[in-house]
N, CA, C and O atoms as a GROMACS GRO file, in nm:
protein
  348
    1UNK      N    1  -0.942  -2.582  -0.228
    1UNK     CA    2  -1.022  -2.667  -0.143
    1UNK      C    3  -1.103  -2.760  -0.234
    1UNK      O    4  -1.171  -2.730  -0.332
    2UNK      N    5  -1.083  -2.866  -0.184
    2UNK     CA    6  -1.163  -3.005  -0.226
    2UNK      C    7  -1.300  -3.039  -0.183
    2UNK      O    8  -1.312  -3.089  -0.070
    3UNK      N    9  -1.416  -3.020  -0.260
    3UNK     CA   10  -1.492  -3.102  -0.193
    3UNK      C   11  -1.606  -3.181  -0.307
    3UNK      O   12  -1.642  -3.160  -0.423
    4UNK      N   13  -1.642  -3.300  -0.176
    4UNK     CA   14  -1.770  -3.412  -0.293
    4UNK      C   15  -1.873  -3.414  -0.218
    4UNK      O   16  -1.872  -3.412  -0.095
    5UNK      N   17  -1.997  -3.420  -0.310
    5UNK     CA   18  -2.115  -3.420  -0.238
    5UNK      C   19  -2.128  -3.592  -0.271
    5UNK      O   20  -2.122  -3.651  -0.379
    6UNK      N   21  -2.145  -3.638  -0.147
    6UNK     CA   22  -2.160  -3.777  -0.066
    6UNK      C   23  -2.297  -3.814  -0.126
    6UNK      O   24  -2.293  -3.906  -0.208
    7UNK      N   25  -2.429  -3.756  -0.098
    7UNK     CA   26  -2.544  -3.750  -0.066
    7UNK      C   27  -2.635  -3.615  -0.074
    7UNK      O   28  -2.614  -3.537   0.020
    8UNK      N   29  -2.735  -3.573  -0.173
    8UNK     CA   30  -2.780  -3.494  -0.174
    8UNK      C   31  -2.941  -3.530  -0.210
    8UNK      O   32  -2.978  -3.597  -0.307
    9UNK      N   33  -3.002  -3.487  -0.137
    9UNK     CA   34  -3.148  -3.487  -0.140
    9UNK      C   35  -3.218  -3.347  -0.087
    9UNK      O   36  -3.155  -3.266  -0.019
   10UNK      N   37  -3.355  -3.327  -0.125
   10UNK     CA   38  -3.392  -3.181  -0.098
   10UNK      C   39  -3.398  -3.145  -0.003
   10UNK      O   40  -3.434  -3.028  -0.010
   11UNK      N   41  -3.380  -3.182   0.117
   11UNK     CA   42  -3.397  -3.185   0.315
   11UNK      C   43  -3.256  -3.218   0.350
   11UNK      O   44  -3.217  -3.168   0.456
   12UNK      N   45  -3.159  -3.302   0.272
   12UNK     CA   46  -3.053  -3.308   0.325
   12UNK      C   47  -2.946  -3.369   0.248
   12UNK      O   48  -2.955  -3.458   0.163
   13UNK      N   49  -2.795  -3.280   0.309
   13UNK     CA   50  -2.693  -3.303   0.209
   13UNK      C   51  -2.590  -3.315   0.268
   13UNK      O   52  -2.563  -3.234   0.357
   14UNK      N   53  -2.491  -3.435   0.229
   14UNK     CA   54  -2.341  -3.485   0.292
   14UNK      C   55  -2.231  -3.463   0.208
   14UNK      O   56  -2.207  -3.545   0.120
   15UNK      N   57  -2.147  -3.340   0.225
   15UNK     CA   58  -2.039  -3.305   0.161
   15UNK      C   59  -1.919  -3.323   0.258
   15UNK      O   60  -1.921  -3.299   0.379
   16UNK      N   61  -1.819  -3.369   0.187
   16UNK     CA   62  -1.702  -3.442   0.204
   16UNK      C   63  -1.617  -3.329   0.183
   16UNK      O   64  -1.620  -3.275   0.072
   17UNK      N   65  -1.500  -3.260   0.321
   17UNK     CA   66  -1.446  -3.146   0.254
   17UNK      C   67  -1.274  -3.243   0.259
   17UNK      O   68  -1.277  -3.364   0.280
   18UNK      N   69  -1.168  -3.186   0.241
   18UNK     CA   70  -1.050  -3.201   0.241
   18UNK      C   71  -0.963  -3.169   0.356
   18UNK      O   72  -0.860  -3.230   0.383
   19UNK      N   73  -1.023  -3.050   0.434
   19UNK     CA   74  -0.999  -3.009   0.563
   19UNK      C   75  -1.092  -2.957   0.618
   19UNK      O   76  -1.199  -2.935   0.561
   20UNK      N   77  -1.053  -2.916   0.801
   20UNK     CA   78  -1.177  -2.928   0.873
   20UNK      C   79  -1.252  -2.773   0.835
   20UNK      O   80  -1.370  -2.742   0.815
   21UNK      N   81  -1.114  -2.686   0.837
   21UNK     CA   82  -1.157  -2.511   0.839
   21UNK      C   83  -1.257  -2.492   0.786
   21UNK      O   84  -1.329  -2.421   0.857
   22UNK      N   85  -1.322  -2.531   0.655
   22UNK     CA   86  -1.386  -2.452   0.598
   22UNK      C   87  -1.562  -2.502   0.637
   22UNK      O   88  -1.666  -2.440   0.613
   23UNK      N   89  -1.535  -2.677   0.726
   23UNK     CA   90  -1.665  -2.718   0.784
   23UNK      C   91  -1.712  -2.660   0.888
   23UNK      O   92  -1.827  -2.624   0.910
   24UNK      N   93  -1.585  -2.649   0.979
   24UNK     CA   94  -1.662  -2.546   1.104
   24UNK      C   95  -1.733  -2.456   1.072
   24UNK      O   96  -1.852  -2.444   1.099
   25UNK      N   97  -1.625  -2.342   0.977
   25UNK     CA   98  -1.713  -2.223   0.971
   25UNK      C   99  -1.892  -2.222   0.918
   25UNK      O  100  -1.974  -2.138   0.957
   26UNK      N  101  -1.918  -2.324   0.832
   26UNK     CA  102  -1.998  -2.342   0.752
   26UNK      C  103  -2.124  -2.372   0.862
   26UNK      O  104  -2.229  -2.309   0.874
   27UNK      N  105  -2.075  -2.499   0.942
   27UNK     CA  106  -2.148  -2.519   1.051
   27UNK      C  107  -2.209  -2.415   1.135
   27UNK      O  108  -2.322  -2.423   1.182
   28UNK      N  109  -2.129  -2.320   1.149
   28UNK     CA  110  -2.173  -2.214   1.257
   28UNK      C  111  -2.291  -2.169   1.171
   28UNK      O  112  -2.398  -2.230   1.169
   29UNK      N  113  -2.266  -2.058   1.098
   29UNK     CA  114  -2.335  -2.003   1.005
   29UNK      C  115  -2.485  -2.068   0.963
   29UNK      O  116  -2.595  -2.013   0.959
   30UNK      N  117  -2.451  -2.195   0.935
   30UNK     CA  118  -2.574  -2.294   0.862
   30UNK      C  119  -2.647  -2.278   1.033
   30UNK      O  120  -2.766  -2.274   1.000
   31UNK      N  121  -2.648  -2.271   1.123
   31UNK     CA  122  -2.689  -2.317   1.254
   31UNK      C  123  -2.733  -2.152   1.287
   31UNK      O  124  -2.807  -2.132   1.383
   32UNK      N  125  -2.700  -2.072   1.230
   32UNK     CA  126  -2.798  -1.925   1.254
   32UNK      C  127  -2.937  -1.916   1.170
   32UNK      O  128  -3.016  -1.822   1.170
   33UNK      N  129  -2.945  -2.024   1.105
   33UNK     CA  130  -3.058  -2.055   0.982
   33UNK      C  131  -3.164  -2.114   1.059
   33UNK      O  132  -3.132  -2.212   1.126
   34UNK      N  133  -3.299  -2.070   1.065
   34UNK     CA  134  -3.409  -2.132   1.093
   34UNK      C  135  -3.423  -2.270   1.073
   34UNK      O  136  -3.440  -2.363   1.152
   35UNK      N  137  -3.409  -2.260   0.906
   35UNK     CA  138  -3.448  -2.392   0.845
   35UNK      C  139  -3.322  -2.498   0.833
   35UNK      O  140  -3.295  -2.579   0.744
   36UNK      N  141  -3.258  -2.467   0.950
   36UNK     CA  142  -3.148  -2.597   0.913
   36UNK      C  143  -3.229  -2.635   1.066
   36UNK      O  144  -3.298  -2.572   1.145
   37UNK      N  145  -3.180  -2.770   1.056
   37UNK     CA  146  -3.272  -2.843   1.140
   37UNK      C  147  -3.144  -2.907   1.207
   37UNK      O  148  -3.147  -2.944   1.324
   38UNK      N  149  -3.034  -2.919   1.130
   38UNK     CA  150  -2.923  -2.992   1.195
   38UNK      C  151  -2.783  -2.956   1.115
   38UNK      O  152  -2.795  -2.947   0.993
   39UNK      N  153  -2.675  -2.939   1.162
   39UNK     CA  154  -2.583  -2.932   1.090
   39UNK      C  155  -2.407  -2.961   1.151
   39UNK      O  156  -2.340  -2.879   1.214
   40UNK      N  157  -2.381  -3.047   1.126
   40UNK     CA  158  -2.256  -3.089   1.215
   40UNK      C  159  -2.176  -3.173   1.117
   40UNK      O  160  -2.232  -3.250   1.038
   41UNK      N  161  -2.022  -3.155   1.124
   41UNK     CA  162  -1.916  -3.230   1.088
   41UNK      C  163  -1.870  -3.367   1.165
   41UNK      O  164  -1.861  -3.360   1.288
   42UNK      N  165  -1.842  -3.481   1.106
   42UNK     CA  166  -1.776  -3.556   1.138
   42UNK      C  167  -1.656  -3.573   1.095
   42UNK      O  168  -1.616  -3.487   1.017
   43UNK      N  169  -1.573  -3.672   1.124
   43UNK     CA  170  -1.472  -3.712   1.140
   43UNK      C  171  -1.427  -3.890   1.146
   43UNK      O  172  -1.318  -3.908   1.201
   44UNK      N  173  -1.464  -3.955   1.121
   44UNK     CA  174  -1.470  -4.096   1.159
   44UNK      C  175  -1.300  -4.134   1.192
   44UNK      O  176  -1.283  -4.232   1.264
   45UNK      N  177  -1.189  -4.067   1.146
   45UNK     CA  178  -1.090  -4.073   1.173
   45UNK      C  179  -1.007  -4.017   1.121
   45UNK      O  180  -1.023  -3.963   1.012
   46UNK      N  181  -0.859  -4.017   1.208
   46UNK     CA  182  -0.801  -3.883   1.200
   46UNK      C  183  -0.717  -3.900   1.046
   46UNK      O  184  -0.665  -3.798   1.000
   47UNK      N  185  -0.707  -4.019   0.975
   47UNK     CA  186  -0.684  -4.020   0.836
   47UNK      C  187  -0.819  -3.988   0.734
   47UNK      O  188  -0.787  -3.952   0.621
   48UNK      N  189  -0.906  -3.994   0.750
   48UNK     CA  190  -1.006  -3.914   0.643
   48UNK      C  191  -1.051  -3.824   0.667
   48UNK      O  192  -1.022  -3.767   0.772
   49UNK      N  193  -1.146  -3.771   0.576
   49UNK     CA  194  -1.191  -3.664   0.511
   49UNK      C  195  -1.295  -3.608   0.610
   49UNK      O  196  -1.389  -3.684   0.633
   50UNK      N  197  -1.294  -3.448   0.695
   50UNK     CA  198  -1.482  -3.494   0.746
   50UNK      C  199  -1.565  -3.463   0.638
   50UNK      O  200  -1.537  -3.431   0.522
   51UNK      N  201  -1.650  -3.473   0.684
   51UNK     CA  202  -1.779  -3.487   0.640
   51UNK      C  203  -1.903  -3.412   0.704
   51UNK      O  204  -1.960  -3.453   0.804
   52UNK      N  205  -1.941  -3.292   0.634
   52UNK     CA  206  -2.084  -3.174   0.683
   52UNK      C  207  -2.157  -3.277   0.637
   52UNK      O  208  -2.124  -3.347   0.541
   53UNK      N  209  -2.290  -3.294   0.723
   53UNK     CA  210  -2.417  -3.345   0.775
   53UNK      C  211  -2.536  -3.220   0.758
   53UNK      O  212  -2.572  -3.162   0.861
   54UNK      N  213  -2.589  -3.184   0.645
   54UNK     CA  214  -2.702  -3.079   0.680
   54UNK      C  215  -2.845  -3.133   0.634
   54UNK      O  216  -2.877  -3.203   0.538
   55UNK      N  217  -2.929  -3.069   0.746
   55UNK     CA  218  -3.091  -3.123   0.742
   55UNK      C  219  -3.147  -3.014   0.751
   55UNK      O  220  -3.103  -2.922   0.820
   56UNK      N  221  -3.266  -3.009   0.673
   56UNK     CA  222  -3.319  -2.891   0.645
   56UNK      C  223  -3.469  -2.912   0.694
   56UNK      O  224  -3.511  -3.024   0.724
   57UNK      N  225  -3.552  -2.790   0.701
   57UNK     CA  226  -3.707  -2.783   0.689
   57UNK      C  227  -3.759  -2.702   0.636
   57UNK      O  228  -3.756  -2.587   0.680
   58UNK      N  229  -3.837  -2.743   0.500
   58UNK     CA  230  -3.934  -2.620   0.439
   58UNK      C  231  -3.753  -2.527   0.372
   58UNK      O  232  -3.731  -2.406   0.378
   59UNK      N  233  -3.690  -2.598   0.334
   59UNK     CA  234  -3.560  -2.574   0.280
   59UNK      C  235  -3.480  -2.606   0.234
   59UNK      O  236  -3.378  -2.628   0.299
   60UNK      N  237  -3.488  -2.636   0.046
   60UNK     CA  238  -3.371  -2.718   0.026
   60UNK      C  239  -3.196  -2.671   0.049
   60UNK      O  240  -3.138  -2.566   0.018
   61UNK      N  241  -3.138  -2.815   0.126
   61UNK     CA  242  -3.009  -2.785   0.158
   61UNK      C  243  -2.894  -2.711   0.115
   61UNK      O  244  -2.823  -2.617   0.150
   62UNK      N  245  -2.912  -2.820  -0.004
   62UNK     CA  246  -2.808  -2.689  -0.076
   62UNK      C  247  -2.830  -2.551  -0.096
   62UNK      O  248  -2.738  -2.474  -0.118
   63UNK      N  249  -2.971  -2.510  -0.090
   63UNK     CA  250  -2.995  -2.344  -0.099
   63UNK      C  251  -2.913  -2.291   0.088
   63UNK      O  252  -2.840  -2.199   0.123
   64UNK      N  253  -2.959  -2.375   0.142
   64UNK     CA  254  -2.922  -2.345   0.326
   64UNK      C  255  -2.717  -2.297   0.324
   64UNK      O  256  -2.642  -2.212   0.373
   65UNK      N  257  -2.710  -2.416   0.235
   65UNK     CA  258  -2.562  -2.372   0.227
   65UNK      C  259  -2.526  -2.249   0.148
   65UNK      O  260  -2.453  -2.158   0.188
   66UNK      N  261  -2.584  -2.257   0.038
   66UNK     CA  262  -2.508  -2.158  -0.054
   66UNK      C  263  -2.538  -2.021  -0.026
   66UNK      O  264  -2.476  -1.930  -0.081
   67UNK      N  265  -2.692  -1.990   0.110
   67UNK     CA  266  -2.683  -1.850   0.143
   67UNK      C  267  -2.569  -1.876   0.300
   67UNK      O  268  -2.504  -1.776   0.329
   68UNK      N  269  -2.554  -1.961   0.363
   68UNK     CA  270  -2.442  -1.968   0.463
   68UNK      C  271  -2.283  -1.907   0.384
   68UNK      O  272  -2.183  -1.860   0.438
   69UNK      N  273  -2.308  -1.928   0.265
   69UNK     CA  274  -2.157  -1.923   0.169
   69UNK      C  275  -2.160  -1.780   0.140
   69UNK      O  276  -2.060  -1.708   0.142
   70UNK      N  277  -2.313  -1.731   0.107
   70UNK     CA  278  -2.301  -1.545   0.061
   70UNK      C  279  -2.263  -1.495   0.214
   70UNK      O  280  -2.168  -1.418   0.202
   71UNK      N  281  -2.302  -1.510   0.359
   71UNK     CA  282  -2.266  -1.480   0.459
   71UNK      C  283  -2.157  -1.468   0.481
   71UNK      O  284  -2.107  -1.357   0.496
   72UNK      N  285  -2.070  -1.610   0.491
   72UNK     CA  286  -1.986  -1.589   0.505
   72UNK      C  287  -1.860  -1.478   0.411
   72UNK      O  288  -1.779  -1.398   0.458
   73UNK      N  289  -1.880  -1.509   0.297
   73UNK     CA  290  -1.841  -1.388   0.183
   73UNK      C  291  -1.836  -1.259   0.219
   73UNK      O  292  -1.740  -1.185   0.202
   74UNK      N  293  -2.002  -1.214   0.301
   74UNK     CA  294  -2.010  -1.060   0.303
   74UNK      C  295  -1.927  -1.028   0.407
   74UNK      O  296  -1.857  -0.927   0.397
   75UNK      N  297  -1.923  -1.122   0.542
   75UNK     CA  298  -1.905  -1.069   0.673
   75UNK      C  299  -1.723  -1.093   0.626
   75UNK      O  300  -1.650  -1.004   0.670
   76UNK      N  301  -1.656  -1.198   0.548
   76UNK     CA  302  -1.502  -1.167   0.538
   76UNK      C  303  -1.480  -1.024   0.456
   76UNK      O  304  -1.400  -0.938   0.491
   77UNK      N  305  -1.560  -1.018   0.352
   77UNK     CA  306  -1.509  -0.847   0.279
   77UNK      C  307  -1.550  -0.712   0.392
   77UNK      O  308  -1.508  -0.597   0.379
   78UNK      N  309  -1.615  -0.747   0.470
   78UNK     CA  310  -1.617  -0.632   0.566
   78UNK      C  311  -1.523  -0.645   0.672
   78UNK      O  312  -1.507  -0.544   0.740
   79UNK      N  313  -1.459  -0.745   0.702
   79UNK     CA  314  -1.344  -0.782   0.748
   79UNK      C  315  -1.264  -0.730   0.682
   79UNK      O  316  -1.220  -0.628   0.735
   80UNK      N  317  -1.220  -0.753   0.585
   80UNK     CA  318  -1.139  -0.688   0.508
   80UNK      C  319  -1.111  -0.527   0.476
   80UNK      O  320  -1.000  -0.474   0.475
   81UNK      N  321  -1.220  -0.472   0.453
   81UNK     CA  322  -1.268  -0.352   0.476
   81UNK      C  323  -1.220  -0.255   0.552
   81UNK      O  324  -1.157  -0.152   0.528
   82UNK      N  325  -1.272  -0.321   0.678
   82UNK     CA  326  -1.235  -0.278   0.841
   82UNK      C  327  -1.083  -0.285   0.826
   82UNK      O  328  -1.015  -0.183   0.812
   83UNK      N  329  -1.045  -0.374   0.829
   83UNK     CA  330  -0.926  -0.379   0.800
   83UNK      C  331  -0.769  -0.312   0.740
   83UNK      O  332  -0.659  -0.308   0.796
   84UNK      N  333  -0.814  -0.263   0.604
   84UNK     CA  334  -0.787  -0.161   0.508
   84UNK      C  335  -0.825  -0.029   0.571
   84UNK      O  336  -0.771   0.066   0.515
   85UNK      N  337  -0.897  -0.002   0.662
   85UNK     CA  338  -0.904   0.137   0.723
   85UNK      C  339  -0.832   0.150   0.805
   85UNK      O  340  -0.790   0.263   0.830
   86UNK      N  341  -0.788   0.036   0.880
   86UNK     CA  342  -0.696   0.107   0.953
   86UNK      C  343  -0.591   0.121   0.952
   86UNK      O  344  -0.537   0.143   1.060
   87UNK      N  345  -0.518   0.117   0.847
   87UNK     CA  346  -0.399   0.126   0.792
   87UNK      C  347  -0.340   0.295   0.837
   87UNK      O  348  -0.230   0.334   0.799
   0.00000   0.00000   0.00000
């Protein structure tokens, strides 16, 4: 997976992914966070790249993401987990 940070400032950050999968999930997650204030993917068209939109409060962004990223991490290895047991 591909991605560029567009725009980064301490309240808010625009990363550019390669596909949509990995923005949704991110979105959800970032949106269980107090201090995200906003967080949504675009699309401007169906030949480019989207693009995560995150706004923060009393939170810099990129920290908002990168604990959305340990989340998502823990809750797939317990997926996994679960998984492997029931074999």
């Amino acid at each position: 997976m591909e991605l560029k940070v567009l725009k980064r400032e301490k309240n808010e950050i625009e990363v550019e992914f390669d596909d949509l999968t990995f923005p949704e999930i991110l979105r959800v997650y970032l949106n269980r966070d107090s201090a995200v204030t906003f967080a949504a993917w675009k699309k401007e068209h169906a030949t480019m790249n989207p693009v995560l939109l995150v706004k923060t409060k009393g939170k810099d962004a990129k920290a908002a993401i990168d604990k959305a990223v340990e989340e998502i991490v823990k809750d797939l290895e317990k997926v996994e987990e679960d998984f492997k047991k029931s074999k």
